[in-house]
N, C-alpha and C positions, 0 to 999 in steps of 0.2 A: 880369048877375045869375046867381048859379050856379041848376041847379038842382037843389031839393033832392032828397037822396039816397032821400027815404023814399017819393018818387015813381018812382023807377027800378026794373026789375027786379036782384034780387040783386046776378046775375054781371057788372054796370053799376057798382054801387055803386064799386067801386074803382078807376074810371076818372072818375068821374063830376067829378071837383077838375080835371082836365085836359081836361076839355068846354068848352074856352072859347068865346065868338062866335068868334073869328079861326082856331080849331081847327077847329071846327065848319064853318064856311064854305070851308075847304078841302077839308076831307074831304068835304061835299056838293058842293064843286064839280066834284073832281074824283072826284066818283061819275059825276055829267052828264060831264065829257069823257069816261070811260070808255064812255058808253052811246051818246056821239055819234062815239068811233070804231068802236063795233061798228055801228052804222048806217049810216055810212060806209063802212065794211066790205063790207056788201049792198050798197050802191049801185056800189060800183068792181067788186063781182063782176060787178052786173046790165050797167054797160058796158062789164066785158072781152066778158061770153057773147055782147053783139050787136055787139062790132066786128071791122069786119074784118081788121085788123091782132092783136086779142086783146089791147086794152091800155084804162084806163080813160084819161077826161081828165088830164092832170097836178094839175090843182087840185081833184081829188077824191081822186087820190092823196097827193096833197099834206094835204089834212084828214084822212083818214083815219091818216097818220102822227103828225102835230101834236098829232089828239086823245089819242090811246093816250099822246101822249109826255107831256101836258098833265096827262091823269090822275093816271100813276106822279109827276111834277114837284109836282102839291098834295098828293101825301101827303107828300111828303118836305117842304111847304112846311108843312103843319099839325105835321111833328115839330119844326121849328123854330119856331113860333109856341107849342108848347108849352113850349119847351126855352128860351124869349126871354124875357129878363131887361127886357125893357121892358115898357112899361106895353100893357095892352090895346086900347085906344085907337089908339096908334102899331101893334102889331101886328095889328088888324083894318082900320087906313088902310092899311099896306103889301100886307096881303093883299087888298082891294078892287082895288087900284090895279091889282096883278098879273094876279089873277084877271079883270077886265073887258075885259084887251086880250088874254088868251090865248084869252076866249070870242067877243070879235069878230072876231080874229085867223081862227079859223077859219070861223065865220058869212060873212067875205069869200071863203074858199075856197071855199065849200059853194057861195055863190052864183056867183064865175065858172068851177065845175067843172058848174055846172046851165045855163047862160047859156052854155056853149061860147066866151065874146068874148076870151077871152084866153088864153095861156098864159105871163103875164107881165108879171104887174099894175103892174108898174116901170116898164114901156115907155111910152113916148110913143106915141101917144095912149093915156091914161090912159080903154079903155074899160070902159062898163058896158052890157053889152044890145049889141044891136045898132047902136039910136039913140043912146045917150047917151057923152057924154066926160065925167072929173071934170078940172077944172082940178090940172096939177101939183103947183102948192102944198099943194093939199090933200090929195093921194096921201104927197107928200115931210113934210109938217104931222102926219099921221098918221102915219106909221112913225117921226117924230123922238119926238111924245109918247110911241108905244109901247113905243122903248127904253128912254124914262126912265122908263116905269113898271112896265114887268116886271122892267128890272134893278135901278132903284130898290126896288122893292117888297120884289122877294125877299132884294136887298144886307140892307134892312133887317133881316127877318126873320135871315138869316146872321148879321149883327154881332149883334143881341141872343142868338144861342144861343150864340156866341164869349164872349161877354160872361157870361152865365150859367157855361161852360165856366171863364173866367179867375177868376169867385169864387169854384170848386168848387176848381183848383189853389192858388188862392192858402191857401182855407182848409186844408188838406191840409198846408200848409210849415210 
């Protein structure tokens, strides 16, 4: 449901038609990745300053890049979810899809970059913590669905601004 313009201030009004959910939700989302790599950020400073080598864990380096990258990636996912010639519905699944395994994605760094148990969450044994292992399947289960739903997701998004793009040339001939 849009909303309406006479509720927004002014200098809003003329963006206010291209507020979609699916716009919207990227842009919020990747406000949060934005704010969870500046977080991150502090964290990999605070264990360069206390190690003795001057380097953080890897997978706190590792989120801290991912997020920054995750950010700049929803904005560019919201200009295509506005620019997507599909239906809203299909553009707010595709951006859900995306957006939930880029934010677990790094929620699993953050926690084996805190938990020190790995620097290599592929490896066999699949730890968590100290004590615990995840069964492979479920390591290899989870990075299968994730491909298919961050590249699914954003493919989608892609084809419909492609798609938008082919009725703006076609109308143009």
């Amino acid at each position: 449901m849009p909303i309406p313009t006479s509720a927004l201030l002014p200098h809003l009004s003329a963006v206010a038609p291209y507020l979609t959910p699916s716009v919207m939700t990227n842009l919020g989302v990747g406000g949060y990745h934005l704010m969870v790599g500046l977080v991150t950020g502090v964290m990999k400073y605070g264990q360069i300053a206390v190690s003795k080598n001057a380097v953080a864990h890897p997978y706190i380096s590792t989120a801290h890049r991912a997020s920054l990258m995750y950010g700049f990636a929803s904005v560019q996912m919201a200009a295509m979810a506005a620019l997507s010639s599909y239906s809203e519905t299909t553009n707010m699944t595709a951006t859900v899809a995306a957006q939930a395994y880029f934010v677990q994605a790094v929620i699993l760094y953050v926690v084996h970059g805190l938990l020190r148990d790995t620097t290599n969450q592929l490896k066999s044994p699949h730890k968590l913590g100290e004590k615990h292992t995840l069964p492979g399947w479920m390591v290899h289960g989870f990075m299968g669905t994730l491909v298919l739903a961050e590249i699914g997701g954003v493919g989608v998004l892609f084809a419909g601004m492609l798609k938008t793009f082919a009725k703006i040339y076609a109308s143009t001939r």
